[in-house]
FIDO-885210 format. One record per residue: residue in three letters; z, y, x of N, C-alpha, C, O, CB in turn. Coordinates in Angstrom, 1 decimal. Atoms other than C-alpha are relative to their C-alpha. Glycine has a CB too. Layout:
(pt 'ALA',(Z,Y,X),(Z,Y,X),(Z,Y,X),(Z,Y,X),(Z,Y,X))
...
This chain:
(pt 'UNK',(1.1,0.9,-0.2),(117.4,82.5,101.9),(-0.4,0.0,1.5),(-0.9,-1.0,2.0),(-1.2,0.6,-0.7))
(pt 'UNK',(0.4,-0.1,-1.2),(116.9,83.8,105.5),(0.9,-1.1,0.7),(0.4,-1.9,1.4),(0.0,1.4,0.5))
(pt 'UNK',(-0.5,1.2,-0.4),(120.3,81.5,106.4),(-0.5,-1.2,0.0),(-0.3,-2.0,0.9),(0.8,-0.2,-0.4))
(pt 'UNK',(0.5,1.4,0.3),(118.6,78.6,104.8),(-1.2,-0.5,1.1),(-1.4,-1.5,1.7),(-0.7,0.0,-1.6))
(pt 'UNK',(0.9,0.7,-0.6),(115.5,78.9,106.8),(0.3,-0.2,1.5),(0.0,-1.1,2.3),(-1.3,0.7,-0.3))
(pt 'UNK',(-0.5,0.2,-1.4),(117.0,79.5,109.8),(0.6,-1.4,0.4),(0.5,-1.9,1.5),(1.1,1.2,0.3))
(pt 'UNK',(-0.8,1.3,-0.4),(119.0,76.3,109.6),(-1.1,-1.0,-0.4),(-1.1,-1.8,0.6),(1.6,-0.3,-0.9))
(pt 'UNK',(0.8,0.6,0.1),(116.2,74.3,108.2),(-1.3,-0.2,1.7),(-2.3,-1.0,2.0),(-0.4,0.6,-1.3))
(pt 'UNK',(1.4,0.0,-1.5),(114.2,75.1,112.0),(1.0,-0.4,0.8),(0.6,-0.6,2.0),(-0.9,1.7,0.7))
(pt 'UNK',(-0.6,-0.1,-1.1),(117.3,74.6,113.7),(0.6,0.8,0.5),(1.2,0.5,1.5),(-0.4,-0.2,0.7))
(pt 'UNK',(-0.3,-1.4,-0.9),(118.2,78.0,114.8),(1.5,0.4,-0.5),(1.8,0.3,-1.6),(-1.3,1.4,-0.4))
(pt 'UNK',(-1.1,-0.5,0.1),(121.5,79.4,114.9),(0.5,1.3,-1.4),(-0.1,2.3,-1.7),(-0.1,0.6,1.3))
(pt 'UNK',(-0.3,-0.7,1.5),(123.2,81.0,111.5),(0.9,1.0,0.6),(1.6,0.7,1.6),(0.9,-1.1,-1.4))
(pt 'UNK',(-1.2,-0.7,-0.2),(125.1,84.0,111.7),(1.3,0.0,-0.7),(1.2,0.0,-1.9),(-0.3,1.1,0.0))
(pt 'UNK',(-1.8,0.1,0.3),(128.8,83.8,110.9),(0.8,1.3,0.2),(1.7,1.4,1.0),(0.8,-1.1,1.0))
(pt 'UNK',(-1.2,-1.8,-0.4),(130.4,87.7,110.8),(-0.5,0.0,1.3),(-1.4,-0.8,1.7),(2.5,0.0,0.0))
(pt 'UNK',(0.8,0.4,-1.6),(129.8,88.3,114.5),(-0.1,-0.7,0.9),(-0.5,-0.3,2.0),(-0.1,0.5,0.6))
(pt 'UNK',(0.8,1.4,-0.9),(129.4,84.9,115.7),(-0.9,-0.9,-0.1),(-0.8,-1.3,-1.3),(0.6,-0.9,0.4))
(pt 'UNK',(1.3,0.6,0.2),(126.6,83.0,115.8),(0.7,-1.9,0.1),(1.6,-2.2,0.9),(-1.3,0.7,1.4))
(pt 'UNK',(-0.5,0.8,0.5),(127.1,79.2,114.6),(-1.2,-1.1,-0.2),(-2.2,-0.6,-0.7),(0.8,0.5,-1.0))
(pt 'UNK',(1.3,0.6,1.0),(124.6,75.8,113.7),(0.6,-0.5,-0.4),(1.7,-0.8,0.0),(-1.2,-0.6,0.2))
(pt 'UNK',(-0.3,0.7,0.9),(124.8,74.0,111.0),(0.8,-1.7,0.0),(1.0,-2.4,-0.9),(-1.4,0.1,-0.6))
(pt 'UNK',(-0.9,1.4,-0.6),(126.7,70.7,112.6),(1.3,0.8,0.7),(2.2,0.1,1.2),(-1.1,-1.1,1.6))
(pt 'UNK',(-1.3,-0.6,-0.7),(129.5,73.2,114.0),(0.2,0.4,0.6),(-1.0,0.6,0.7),(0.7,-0.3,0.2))
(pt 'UNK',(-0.3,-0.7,-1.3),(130.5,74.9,116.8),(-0.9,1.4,0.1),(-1.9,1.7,-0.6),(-0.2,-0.9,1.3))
(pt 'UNK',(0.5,-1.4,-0.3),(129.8,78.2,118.3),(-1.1,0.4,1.0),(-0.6,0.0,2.1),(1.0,0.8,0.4))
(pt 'UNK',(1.2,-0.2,-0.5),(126.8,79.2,120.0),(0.1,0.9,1.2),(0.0,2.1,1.1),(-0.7,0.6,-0.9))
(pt 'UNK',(0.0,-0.9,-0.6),(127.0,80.3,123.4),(-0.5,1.1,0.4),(-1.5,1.3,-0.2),(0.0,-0.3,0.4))
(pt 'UNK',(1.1,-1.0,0.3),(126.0,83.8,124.8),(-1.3,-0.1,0.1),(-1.8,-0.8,1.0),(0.1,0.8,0.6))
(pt 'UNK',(1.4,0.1,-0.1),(122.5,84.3,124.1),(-0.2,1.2,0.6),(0.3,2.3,0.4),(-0.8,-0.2,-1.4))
(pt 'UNK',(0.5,-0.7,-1.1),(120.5,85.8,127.1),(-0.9,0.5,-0.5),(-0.5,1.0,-1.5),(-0.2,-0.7,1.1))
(pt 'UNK',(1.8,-0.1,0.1),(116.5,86.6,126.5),(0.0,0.2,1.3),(0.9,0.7,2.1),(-0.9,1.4,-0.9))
(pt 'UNK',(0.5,-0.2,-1.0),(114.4,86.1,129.2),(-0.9,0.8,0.3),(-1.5,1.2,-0.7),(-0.4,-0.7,0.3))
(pt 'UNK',(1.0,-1.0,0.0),(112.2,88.4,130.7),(-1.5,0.2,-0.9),(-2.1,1.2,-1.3),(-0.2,-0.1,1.3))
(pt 'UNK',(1.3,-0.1,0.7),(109.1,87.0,128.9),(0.6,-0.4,-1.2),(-0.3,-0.9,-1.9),(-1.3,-1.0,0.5))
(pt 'UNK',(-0.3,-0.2,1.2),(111.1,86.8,125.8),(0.9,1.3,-0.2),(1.8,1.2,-1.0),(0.5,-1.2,-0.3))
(pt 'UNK',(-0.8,-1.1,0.5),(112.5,90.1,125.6),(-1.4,1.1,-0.5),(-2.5,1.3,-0.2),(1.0,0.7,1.4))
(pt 'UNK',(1.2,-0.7,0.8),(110.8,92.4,123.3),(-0.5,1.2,0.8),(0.1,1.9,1.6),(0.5,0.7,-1.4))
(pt 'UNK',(0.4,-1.0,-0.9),(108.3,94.9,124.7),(-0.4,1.1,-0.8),(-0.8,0.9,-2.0),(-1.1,-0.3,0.9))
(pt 'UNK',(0.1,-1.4,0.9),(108.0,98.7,123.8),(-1.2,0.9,0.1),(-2.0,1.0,1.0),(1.2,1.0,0.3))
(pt 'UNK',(1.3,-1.1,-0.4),(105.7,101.3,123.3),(-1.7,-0.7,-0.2),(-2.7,-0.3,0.3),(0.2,0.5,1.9))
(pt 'UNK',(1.1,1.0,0.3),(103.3,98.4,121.9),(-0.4,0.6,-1.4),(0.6,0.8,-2.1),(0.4,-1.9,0.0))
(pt 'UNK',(0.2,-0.4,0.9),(101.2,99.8,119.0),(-0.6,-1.1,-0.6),(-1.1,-2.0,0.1),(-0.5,1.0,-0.1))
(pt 'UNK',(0.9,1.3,0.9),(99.7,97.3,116.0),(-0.6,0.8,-1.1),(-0.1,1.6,-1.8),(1.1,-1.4,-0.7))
(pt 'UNK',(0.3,-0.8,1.1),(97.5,98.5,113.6),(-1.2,-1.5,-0.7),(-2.2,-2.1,-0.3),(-0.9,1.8,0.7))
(pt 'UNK',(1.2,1.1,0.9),(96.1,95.8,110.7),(-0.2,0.6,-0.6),(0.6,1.4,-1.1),(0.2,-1.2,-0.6))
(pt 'UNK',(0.4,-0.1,1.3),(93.9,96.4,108.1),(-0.6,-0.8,-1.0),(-1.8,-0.9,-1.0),(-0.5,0.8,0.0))
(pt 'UNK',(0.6,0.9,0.6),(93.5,94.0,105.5),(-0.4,0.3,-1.5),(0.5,0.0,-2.3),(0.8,-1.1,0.1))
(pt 'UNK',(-0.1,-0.4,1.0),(91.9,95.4,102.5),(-1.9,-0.7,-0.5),(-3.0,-0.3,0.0),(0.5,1.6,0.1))
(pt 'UNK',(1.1,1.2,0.7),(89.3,92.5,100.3),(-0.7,0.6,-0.5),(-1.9,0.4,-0.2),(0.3,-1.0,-1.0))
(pt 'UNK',(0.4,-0.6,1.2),(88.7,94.9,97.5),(0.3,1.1,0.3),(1.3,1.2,0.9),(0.6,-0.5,-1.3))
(pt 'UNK',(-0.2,-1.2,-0.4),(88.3,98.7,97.8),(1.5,0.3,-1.4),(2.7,0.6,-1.2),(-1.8,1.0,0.0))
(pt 'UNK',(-0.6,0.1,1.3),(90.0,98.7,94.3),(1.7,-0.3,0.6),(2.6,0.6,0.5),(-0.7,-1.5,-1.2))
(pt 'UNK',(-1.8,0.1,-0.2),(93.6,97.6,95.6),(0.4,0.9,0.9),(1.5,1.4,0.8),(0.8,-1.4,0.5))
(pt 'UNK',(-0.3,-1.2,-0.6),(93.1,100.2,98.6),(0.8,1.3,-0.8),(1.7,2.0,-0.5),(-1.2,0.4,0.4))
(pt 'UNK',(0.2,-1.3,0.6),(92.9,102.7,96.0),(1.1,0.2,-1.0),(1.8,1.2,-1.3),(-1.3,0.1,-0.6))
(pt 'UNK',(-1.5,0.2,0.8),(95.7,101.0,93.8),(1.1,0.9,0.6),(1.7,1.7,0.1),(0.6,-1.6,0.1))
(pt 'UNK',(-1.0,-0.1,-0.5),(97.8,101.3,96.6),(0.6,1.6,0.7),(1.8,2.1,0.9),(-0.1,-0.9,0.9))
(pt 'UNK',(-0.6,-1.0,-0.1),(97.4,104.5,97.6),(0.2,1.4,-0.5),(0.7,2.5,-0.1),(-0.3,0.0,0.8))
(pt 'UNK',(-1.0,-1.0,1.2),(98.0,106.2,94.4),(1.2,-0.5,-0.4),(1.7,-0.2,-1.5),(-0.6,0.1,-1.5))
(pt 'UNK',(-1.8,0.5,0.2),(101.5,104.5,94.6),(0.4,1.0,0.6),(-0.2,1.9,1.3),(0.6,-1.5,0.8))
(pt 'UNK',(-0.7,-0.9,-0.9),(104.2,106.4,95.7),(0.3,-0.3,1.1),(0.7,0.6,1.8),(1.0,0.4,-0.5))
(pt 'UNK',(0.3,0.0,-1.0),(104.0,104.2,98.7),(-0.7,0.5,0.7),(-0.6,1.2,1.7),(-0.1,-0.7,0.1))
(pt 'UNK',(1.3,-1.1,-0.6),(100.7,105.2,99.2),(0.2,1.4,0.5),(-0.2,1.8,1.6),(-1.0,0.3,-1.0))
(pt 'UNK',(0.1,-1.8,0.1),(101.2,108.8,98.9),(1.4,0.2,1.2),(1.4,1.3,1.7),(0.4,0.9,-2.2))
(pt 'UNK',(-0.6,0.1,-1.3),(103.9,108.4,101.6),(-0.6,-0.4,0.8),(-0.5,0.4,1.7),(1.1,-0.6,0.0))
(pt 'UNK',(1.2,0.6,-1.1),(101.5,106.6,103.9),(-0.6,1.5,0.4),(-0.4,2.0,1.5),(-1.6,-1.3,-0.9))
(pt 'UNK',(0.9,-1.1,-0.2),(99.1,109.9,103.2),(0.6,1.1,0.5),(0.1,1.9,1.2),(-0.6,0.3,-1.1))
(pt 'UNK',(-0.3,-1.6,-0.8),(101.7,112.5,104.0),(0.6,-0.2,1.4),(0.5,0.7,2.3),(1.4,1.1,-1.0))
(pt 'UNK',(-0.1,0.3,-1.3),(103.1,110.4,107.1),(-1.6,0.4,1.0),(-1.7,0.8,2.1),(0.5,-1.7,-0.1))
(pt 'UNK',(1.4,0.2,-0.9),(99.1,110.4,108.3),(-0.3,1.9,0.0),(-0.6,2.3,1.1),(-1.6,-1.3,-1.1))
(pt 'UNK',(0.2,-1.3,0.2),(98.8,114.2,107.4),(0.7,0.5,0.6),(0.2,1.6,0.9),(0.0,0.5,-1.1))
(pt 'UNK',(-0.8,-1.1,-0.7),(101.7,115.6,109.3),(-0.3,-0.4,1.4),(-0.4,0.5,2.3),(1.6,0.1,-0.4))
(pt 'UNK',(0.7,0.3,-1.1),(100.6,113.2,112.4),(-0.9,1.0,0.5),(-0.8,1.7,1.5),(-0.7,-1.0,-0.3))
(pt 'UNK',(1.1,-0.6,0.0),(97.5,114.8,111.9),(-0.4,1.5,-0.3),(-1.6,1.9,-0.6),(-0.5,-0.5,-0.8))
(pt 'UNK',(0.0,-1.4,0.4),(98.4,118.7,111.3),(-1.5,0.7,0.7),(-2.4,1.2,0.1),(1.4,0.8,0.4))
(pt 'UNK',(1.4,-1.0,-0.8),(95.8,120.2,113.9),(-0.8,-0.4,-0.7),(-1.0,0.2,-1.7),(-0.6,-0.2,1.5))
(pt 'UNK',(1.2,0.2,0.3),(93.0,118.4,113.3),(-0.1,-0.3,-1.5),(-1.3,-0.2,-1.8),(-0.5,-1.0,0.8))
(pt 'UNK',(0.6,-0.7,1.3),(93.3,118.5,109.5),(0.2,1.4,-0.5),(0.0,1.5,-1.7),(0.3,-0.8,-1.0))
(pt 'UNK',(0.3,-1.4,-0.1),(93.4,122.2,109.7),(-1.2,0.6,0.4),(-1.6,1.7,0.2),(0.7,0.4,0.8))
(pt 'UNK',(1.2,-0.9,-0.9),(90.2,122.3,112.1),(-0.8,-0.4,-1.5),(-1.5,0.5,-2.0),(-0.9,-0.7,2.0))
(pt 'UNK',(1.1,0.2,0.6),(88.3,120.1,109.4),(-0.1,0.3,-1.3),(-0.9,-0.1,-2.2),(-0.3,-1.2,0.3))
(pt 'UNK',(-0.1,-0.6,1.4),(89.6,122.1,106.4),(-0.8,1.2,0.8),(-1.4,1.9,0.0),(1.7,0.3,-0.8))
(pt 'UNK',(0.2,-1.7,-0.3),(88.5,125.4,108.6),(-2.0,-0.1,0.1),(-2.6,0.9,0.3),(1.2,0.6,2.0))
């Protein structure tokens, strides 16, 4: 599906490791420019939660409960001070 959409915008299909569009030929090297090269050390934090209820779904999943022990080992000190 990701080939499809890619060729539906225009963009270059991968082909094993050459890159290819959908009318033929091969795709010269692709560069990035400076303001299109990805930048690091950028954090994102969303939270989109409507209903407390699917919060709560989610984080009695076993996703969830992976979320909680990732946030808990982050967090060793200071949930040690505010257990102490």
């Amino acid at each position: 599906m990701d080939n499809l959409h890619r060729l539906s915008k225009g963009a270059p299909v991968p082909r094993g490791s050459r890159l290819g569009y959908a009318e033929g030929g091969l795709v010269g090297e692709l560069a990035l420019s400076p303001a299109a090269a990805p930048t690091v050390n950028q954090s994102v934090r969303i939270v989109n939660s409507i209903d407390p209820r699917v919060t709560k779904d989610f984080l009695t999943s076993s996703e969830g409960e992976k979320v909680i022990l990732n946030i808990i080992s982050r967090n060793n000190a200071a949930l040690k001070q505010a257990l102490s």
